[in-house]
C-alpha positions in Angstrom: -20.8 13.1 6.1 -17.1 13.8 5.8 -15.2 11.0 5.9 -11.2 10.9 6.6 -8.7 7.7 7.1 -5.7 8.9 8.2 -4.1 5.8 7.7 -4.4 2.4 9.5 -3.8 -1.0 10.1 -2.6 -4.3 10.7 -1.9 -7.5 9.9 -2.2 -11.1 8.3 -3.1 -13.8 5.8 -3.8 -16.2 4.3 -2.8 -20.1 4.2 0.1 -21.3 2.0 3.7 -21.7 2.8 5.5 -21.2 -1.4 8.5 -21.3 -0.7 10.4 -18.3 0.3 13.2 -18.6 -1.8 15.7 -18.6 1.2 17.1 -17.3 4.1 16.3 -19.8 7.1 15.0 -19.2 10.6 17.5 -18.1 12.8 20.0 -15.4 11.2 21.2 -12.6 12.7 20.2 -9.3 11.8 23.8 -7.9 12.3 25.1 -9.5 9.6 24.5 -11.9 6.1 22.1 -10.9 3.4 19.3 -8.7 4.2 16.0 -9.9 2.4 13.0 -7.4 1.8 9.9 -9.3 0.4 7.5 -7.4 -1.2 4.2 -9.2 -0.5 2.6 -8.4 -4.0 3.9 -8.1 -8.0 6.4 -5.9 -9.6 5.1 -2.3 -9.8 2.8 -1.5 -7.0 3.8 0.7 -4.3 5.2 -2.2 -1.8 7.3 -3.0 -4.9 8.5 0.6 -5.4 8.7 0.8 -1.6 10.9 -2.3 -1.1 13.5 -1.1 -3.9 13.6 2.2 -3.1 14.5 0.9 0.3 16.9 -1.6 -1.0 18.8 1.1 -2.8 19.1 3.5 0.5 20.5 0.7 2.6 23.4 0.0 0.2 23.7 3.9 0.3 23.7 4.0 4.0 25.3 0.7 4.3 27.5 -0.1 1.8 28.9 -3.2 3.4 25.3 -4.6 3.9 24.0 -7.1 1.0 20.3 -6.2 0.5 18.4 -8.1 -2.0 14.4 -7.5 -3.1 12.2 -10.3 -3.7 8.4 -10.8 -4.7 5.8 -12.7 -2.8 2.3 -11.5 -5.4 -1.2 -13.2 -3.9 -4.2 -12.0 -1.4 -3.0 -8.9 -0.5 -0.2 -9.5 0.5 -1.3 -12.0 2.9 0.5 -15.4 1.3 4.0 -13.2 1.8 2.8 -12.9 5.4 1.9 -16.7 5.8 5.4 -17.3 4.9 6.8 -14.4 6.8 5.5 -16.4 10.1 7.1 -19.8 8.8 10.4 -17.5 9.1 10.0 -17.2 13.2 13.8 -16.1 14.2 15.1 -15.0 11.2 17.0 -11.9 12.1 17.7 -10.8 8.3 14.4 -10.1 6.8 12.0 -7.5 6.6 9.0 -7.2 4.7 7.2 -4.3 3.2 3.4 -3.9 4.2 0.8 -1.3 5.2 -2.8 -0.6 4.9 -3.7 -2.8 2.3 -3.3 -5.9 4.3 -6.0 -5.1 7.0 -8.7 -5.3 4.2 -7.0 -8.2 2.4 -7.0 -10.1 5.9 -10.7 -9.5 6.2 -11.3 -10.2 2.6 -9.6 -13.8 2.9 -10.3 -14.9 6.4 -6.3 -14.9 7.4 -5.7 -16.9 10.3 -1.7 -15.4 10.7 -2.0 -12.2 12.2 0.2 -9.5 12.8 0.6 -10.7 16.3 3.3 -13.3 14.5 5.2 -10.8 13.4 8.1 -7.6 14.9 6.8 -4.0 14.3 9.5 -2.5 13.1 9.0 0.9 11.4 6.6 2.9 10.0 8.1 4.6 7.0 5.7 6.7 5.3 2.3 7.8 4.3 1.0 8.6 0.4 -2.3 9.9 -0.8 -4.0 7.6 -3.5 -4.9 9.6 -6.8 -7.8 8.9 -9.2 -7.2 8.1 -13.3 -8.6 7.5 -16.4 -7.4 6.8 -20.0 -5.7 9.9 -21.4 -8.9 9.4 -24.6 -11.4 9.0 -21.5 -14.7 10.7 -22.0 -14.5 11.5 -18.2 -13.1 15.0 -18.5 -13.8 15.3 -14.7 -15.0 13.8 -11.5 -18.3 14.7 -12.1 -18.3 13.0 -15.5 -17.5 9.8 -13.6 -19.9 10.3 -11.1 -22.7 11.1 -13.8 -22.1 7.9 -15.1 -21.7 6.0 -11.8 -25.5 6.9 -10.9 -26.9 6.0 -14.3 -25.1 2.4 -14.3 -22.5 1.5 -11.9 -21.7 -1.7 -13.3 -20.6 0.0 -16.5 -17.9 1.9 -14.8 -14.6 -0.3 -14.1 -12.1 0.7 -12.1 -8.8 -0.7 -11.4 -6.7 -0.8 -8.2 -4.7 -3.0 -6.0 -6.8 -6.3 -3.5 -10.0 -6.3 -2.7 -10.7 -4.8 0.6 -7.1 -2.7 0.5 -6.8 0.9 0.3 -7.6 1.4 -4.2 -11.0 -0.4 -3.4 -11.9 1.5 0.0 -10.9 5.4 -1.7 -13.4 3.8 -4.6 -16.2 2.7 -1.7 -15.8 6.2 -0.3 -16.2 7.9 -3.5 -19.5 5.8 -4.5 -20.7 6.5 -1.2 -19.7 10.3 -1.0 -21.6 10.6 -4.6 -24.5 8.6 -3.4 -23.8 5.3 -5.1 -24.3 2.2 -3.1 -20.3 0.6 -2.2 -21.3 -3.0 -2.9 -22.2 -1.6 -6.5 -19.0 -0.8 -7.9 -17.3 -2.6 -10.5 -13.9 -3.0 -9.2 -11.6 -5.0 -10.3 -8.8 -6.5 -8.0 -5.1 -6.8 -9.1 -1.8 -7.7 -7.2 0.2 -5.1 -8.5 0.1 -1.9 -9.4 1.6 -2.6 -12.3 -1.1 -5.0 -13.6 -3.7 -2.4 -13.1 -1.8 0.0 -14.8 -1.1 -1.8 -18.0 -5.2 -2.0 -17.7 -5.7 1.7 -17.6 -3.3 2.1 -20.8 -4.8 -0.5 -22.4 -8.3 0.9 -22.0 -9.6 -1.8 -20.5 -11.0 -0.1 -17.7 -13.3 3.0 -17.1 -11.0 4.3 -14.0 -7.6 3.3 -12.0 -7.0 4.2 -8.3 -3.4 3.7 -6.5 -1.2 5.7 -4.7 0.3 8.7 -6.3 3.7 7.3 -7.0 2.4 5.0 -8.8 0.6 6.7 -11.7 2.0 10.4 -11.3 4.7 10.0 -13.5 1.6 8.6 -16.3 0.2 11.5 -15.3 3.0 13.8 -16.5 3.6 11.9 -19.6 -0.5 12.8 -20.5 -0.7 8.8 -20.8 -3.4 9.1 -17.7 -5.5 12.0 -16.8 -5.9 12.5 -13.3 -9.4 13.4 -11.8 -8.6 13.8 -8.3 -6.5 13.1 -5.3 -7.6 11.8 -1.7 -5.1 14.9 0.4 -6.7 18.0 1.6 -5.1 20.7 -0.4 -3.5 19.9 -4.0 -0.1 18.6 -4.3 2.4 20.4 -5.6 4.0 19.2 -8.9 1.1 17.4 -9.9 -1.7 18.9 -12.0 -5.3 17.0 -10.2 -7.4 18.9 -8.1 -8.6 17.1 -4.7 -11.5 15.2 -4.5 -13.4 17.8 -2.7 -12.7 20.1 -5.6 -14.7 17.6 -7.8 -17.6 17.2 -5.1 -17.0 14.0 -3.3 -15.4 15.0 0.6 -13.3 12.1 0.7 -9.7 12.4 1.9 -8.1 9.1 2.8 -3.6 9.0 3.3 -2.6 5.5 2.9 1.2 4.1 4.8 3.6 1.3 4.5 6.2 0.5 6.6 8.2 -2.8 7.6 7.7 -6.3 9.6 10.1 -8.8 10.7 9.2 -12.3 11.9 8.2 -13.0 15.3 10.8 -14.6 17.6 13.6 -12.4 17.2 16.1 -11.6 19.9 16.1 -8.6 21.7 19.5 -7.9 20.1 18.0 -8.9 15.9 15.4 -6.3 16.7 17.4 -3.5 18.0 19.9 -4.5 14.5 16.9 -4.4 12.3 15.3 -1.3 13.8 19.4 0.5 13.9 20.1 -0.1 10.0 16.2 0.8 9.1 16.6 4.0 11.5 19.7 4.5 9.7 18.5 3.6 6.0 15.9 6.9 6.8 18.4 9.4 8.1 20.4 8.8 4.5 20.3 11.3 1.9 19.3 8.6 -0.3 15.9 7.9 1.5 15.1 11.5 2.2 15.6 12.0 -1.7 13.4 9.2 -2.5 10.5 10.4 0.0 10.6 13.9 -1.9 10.5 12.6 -5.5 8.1 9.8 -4.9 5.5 12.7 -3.2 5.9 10.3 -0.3 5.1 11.6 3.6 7.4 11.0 6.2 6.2 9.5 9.2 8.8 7.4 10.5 7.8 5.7 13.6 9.5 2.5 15.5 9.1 0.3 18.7 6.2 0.1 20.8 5.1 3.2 19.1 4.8 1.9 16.0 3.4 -1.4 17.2 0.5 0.6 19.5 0.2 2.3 15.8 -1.0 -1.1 14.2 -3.2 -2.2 16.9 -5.2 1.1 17.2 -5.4 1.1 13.7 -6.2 -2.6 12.6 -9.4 -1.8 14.5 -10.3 1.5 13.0 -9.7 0.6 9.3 -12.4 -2.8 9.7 -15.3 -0.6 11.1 -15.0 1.5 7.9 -14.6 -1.8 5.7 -17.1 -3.2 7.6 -19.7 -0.1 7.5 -18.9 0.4 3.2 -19.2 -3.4 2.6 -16.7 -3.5 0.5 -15.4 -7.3 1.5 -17.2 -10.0 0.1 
């Protein structure tokens, strides 16, 4: 069967409050210090997202102080229980995107995106497929040849449990005819964390987004056995994961909240600058060296987006059992 996600999803978390490390309810998006969280650690792709971000609204916006800050935990979904203890604040935004439908599954959220302000979508990224550069998987099939003969021998790396890394490695085990609920993943908050795993050969594969690992990939640090797109993408030597004999093709997205409760006039600021932020030269470099996809949507299109989405991506978690 051929299975395709073309993107999806939604929305919300998990239980504690940490503190957020400032900005109180009730500032206005029009001026004051604009505060992206990034709901995970340094080095994953909301990370990379929310700086890269950062850097093209002080291009765009040079008068505008923007300032990054990490919320790591559940799949992002302990940044999106404080994002809803932040009802009114007009000056931050936080990064989010497919992940978080499966994390919400995976830890029973009770905040849902319906506490939050759609904002944009920004863009869309394939997830690519890695071992070790001393690997003795050469290719996909190696991996696969060893996934049928013991599946709990073959680790593999990626982001929360339930988020986009672990369904790509549910679809792949069910594409070669591996039962999902067999694989040995193992769950980080970061991308960075599973990458210092995959160069520390602690782990038989890694699966993140292409940004993440490409440059890895370059270096010949990681070897890259496939990549979830259609076609190959160009300035990156992998072949696609039909190539290697598993018709999977999955594009993950990310794009920005706000929290719920925000004047008419906060959200039209917040949706301006972020409009403006994509139109720069800065963002539209960004997009092209990070092998990002544009898909900038905003307002009720973005927010009919989530909810068609949020539904689509559970039935496939829900039909790979990948969520405990």
């Amino acid at each position: 069967m051929r299975v395709r996600i073309f993107a999806a999803v939604a929305a919300l978390s998990a239980l504690t409050l940490a503190g957020c490390g400032g900005g109180g309810a009730g500032g206005s998006a029009a001026s004051g210090t604009l505060r992206i969280m990034a709901p995970a650690s340094p080095g994953g792709g909301w990370d990379q997202t929310s700086r890269t971000a950062e850097q093209a609204l002080k291009s765009a916006a040079p008068d505008r102080k923007v300032e990054v800050y990490n919320v790591p935990g559940a799949g992002g979904t302990i940044g999106l229980a404080q994002l809803a203890g932040e009802k009114g604040n007009g000056n931050l935004l936080m990064t989010m995107g497919l992940v978080m439908v499966g994390a919400i599954e995976q830890n029973k959220s009770k905040v849902t995106l319906a506490e939050t302000t759609p904002v944009a979508k920004l863009t869309e990224e394939y997830e690519i497929v890695v071992v070790p550069a001393d690997s003795p998987f050469k290719t996909l099939a190696d991996l696969v040849a060893a996934w049928k003969s013991d599946p709990a021998k073959v680790s593999i790396a990626g982001g929360s449990a339930g988020g986009t890394d672990h369904i790509v490695a549910g679809l792949m085990a069910k594409a070669a005819g591996v039962d999902p609920k067999q694989v040995n993943y193992i769950a980080h908050s970061g991308g960075g964390e599973a990458l210092n795993e995959l160069l520390g050969n602690k782990v038989s594969a890694g699966v993140s987004g292409v940004g993440e690992f490409a440059e890895h990939v370059k270096s010949g640090k990681l070897r890259a056995l496939g990549v979830t797109s259609a076609q190959r993408l160009p300035d990156l030597d992998a072949p696609t994961l039909k190539e290697g004999g598993l018709d999977v093709e999955l594009a993950n997205w990310r794009g920005f909240v706000a929290p719920g409760g925000l004047s008419d006039a906060d959200k039209k600021a917040l949706t301006d600058l972020v409009t403006k932020m994509h139109d720069s030269q800065a963002w539209k470099d960004a997009v092209a060296k990070n092998g990002w996809i544009d898909s900038f949507q905003t307002g009720q299109q973005f927010a009919d987006f989530l909810s068609a989405e949020t539904a689509r991506v559970k039935g496939v978690i829900a039909e790979l059992g990948v969520v405990s």
